[in-house]
VOPAGU-2260 file (C-alpha; in pm, 1 decimal, decimal comma):
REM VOPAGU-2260
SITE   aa  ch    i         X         Y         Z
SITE  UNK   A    0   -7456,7   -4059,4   -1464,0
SITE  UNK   A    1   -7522,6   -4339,6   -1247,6
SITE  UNK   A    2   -7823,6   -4308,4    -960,3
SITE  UNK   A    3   -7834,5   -4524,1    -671,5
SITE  UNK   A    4   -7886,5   -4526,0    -303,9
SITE  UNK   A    5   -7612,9   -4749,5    -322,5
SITE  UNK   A    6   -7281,8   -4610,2    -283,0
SITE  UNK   A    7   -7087,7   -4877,0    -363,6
SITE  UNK   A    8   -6969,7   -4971,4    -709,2
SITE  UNK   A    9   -7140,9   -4737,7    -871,5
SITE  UNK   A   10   -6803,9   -4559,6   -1028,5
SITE  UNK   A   11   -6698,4   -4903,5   -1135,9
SITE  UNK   A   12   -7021,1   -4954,9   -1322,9
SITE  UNK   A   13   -6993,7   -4583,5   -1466,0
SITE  UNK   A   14   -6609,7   -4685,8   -1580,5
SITE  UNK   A   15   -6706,0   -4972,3   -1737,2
SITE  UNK   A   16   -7029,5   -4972,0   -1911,9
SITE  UNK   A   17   -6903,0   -4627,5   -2076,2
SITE  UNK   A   18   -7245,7   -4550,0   -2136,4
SITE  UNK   A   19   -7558,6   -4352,1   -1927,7
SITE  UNK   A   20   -7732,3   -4567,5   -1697,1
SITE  UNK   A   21   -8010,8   -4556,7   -1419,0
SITE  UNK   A   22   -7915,2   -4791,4   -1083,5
SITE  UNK   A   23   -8160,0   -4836,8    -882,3
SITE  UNK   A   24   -8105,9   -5011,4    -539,9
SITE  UNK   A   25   -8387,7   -5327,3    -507,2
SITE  UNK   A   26   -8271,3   -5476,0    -207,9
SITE  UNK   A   27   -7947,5   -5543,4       4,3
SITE  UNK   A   28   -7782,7   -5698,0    -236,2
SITE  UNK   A   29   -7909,5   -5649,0    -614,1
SITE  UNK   A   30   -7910,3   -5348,1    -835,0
SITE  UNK   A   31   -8114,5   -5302,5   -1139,5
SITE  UNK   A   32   -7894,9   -5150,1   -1420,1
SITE  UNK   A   33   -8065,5   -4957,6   -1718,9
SITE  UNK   A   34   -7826,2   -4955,4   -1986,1
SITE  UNK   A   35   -7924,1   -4700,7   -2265,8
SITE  UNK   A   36   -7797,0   -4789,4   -2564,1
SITE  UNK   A   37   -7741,5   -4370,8   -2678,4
SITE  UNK   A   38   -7703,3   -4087,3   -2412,0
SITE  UNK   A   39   -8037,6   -3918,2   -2544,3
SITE  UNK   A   40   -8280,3   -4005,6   -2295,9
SITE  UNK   A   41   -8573,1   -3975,7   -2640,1
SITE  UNK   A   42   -8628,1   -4268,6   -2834,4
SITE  UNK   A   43   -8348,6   -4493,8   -2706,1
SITE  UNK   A   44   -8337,3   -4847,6   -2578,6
SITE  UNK   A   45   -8236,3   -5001,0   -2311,9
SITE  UNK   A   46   -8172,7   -5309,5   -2136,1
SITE  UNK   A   47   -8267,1   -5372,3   -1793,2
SITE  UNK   A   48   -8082,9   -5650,9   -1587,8
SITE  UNK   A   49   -8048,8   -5742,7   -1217,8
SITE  UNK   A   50   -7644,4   -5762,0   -1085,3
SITE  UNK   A   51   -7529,9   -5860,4    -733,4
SITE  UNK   A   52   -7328,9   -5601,0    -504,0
SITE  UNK   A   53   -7131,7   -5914,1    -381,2
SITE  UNK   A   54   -6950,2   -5980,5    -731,1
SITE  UNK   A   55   -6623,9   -6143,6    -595,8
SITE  UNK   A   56   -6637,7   -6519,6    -441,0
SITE  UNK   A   57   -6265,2   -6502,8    -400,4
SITE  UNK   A   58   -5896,1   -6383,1    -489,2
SITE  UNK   A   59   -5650,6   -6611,4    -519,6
SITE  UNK   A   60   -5250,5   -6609,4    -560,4
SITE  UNK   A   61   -5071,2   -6940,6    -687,5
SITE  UNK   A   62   -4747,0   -7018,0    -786,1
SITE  UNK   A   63   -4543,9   -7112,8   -1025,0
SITE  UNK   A   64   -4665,0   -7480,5    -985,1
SITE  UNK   A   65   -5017,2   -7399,3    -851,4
SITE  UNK   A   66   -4969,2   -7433,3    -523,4
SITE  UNK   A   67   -5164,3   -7136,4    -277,5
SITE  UNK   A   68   -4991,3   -6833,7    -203,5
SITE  UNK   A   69   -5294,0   -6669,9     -49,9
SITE  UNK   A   70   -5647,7   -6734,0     -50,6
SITE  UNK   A   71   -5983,4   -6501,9      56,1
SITE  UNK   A   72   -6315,1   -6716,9     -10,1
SITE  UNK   A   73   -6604,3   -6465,7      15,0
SITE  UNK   A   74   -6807,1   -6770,0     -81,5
SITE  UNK   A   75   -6847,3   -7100,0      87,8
SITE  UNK   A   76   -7174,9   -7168,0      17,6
SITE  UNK   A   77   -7068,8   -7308,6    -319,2
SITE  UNK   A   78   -6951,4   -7673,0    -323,2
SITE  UNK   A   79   -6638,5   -7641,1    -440,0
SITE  UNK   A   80   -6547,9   -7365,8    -184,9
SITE  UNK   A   81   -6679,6   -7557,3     105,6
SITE  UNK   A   82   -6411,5   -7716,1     293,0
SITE  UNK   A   83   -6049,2   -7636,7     248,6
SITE  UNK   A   84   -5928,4   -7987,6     118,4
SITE  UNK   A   85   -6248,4   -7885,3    -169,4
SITE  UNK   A   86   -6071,6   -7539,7    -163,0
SITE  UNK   A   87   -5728,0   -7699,5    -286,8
SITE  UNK   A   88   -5846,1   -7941,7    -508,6
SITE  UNK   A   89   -6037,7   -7680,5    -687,8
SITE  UNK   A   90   -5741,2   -7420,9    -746,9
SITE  UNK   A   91   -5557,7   -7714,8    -872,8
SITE  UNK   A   92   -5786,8   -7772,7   -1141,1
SITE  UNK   A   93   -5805,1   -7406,7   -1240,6
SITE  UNK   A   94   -5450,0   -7395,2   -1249,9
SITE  UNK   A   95   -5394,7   -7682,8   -1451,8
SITE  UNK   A   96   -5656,5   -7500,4   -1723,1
SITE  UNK   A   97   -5521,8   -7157,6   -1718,1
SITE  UNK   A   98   -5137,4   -7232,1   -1680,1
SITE  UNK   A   99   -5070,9   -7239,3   -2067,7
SITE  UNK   A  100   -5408,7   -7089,4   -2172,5
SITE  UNK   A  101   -5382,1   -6792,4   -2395,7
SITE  UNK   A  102   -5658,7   -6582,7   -2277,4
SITE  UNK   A  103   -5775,8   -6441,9   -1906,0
SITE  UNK   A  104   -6126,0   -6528,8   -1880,1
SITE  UNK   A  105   -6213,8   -6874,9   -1784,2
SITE  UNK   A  106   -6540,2   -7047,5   -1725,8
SITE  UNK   A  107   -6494,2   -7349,7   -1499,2
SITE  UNK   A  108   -6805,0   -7494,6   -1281,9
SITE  UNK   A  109   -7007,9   -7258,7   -1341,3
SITE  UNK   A  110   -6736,9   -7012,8   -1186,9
SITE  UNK   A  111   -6609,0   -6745,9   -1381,1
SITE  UNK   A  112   -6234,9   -6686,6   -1298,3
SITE  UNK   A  113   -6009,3   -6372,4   -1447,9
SITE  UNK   A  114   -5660,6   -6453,0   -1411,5
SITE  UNK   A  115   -5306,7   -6256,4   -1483,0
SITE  UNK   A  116   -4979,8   -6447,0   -1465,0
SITE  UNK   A  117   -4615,6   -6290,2   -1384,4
SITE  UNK   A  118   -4281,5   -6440,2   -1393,1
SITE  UNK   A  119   -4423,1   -6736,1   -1115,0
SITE  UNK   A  120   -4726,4   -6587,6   -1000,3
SITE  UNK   A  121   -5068,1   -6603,3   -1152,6
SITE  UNK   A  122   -5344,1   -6366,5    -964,9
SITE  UNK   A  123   -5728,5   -6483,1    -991,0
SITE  UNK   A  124   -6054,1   -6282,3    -920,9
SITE  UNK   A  125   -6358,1   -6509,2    -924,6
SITE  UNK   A  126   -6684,0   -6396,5    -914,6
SITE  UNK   A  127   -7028,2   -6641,9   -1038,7
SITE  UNK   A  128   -7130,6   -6709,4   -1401,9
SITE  UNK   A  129   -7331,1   -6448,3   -1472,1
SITE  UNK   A  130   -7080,5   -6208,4   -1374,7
SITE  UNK   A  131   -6979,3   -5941,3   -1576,2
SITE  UNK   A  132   -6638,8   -6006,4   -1681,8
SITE  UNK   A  133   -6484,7   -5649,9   -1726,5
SITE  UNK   A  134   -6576,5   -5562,8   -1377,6
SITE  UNK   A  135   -6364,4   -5832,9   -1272,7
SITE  UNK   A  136   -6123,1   -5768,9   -1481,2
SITE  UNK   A  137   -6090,6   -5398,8   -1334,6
SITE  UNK   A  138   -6114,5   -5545,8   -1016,5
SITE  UNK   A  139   -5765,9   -5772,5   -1088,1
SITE  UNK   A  140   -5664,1   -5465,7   -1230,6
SITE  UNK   A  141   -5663,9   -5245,5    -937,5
SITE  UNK   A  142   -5562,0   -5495,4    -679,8
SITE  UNK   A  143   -5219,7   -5554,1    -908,6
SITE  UNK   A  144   -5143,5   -5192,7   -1002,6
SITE  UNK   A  145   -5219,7   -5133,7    -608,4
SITE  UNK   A  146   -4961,0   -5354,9    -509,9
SITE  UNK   A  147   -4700,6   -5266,8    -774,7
SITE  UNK   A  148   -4693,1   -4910,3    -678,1
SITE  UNK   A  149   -4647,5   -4935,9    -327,3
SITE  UNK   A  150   -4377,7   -5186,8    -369,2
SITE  UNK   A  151   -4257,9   -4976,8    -636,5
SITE  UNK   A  152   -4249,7   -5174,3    -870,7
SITE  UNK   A  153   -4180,2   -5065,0   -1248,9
SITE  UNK   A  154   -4381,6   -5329,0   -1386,2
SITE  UNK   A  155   -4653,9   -5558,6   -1226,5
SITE  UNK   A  156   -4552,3   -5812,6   -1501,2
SITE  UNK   A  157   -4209,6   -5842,8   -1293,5
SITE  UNK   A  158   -4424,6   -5939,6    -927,3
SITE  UNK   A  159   -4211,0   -6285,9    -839,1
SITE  UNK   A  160   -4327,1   -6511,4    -547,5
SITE  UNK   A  161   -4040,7   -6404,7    -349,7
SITE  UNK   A  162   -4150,9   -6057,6    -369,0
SITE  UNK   A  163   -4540,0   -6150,2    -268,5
SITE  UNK   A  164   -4386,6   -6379,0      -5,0
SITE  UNK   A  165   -4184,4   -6108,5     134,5
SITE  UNK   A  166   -4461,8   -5842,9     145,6
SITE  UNK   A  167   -4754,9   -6059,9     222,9
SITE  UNK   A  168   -4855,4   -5773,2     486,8
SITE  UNK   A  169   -4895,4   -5576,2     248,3
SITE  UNK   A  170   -5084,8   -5768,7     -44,8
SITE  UNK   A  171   -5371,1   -5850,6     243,8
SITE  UNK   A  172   -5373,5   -5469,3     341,2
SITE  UNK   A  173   -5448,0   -5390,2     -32,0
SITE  UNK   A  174   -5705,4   -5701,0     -88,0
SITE  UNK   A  175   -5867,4   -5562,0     244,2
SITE  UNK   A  176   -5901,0   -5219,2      97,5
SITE  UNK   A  177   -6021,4   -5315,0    -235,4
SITE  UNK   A  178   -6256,6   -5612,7    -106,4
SITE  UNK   A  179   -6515,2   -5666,1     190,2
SITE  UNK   A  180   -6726,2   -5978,3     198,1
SITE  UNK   A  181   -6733,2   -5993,5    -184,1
SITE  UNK   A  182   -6843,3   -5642,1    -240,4
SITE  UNK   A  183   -6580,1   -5393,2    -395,7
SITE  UNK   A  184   -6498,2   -5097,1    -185,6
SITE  UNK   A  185   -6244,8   -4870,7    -412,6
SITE  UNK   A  186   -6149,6   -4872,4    -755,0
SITE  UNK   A  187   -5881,0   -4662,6    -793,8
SITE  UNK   A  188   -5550,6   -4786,5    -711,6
SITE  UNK   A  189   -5385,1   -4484,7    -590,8
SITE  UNK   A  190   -5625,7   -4401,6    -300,6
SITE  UNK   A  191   -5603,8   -4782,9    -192,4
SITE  UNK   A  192   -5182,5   -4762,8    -215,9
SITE  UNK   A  193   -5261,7   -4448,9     -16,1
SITE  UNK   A  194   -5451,3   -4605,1     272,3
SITE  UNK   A  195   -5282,6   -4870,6     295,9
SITE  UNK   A  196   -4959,0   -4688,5     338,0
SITE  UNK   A  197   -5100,9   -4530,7     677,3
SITE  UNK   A  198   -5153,9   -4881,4     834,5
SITE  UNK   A  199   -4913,7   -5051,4    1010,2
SITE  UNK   A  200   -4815,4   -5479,1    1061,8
SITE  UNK   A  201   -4999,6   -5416,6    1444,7
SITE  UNK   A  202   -5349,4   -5396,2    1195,7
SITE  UNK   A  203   -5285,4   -5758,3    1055,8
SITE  UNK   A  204   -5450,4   -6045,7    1218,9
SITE  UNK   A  205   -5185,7   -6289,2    1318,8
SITE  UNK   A  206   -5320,7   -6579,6    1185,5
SITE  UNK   A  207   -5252,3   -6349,3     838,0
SITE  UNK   A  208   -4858,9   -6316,3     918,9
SITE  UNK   A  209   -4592,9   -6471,6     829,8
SITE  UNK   A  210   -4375,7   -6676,0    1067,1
SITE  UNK   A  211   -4104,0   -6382,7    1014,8
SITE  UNK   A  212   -4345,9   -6132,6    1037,8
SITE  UNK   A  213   -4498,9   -6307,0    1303,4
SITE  UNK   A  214   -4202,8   -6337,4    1524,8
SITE  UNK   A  215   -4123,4   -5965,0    1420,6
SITE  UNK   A  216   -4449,6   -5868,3    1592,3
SITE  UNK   A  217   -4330,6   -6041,9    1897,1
SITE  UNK   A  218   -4022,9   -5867,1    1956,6
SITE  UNK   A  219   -4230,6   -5513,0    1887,7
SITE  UNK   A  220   -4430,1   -5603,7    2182,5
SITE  UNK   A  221   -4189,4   -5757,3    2408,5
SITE  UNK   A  222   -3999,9   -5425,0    2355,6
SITE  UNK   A  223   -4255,0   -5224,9    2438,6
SITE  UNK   A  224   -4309,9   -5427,4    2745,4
SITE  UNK   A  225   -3967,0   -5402,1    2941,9
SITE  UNK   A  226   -3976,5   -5031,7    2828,5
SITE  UNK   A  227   -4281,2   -4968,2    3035,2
């Protein structure tokens, strides 16, 4: 059983510490997580450590040749995050280290980056150092199962660019569901497909659209204006 006055994440820590644990809320930000080390509460130990509500710095999608897709920095205090030609540079680099690595964990500048690649598509959550590395995972998790079942997808290991291109809407609906400012909202990926199937393209930002989708918007409203 997990008890906070938090809300948030506290189903994600119960799924993936797998054990009974005490979260108590120490500030805006922080929990402290008591992790027994048996379920009886007599004679057990425990480990107590401090861990950050705002666990993601950013989710990235490159291609095939590490080159953006889309990008949500939660974090520009960092230096590498701090300007957008910094931005660029960086996902280069972490490209070039995880496009023929055999793993999906990486530790580069003191940022810890979970990755999952596809036929041209590689998806990154990236959350600090002392992050703990299955909750990312999970979180990379969800966000790809999300988006293959509302695209309906049989496999997410068959997501191309073309297909992320094409539904772009819809891949910022589900990172808005699962992420706010760095701080995980849902983990399951079935209520997320669910809300985001209620929203529509008129809840996208426009600077978020594509130029088709974009345009598409445009004729929606121009419609609705000579109709009135």
């Amino acid at each position: 059983a997990v008890v906070s006055t938090q809300s948030t994440g506290c189903t994600l820590f119960t799924s993936i510490l797998g054990s009974c644990c005490c979260s108590v809320s120490v500030s805006d930000s922080t929990f402290v997580v008591i992790l027994f080390a048996r379920r009886s509460w007599k004679g057990c130990s425990f480990l107590c450590f401090a861990m950050s509500i705002y666990c993601v710095k950013c989710l990235l999608i490159l291609d095939g040749e590490g080159k953006r897709i889309m990008a949500k920095y939660y974090d520009n205090k960092q230096k590498e995050f701090s300007t957008l030609n910094d931005q660029k540079a960086w996902e280069q680099k972490l490209f070039s280290k995880t496009q023929r690595a055999n793993a999906e964990i990486i530790l580069l500048d003191d940022v810890l980056s979970v990755y999952r690649s596809t036929s041209d598509v590689t998806f990154y959550v990236l959350g600090s150092k002392d992050e703990n590395e299955l909750m990312l995972l999970t979180i990379l998790t969800t966000l790809m199962d999300a988006i293959t079942l509302i695209l309906k997808v049989t496999d997410s290991s068959i997501l191309d660019k073309r297909t992320v291109l094409e539904n772009l809407d819809i891949v910022l609906f589900v990172i808005d569901e699962l992420i706010d400012d760095g701080i995980v909202l849902e983990a399951d990926h079935t209520v997320i497909a669910q809300r985001v199937a209620t929203r529509s393209l008129d809840d996208l930002p426009l600077a978020e659209q594509t130029i088709t989708q974009a345009l598409s918007t445009a004729r929606e409203h121009i419609s609705k204006s000579l109709l009135k």
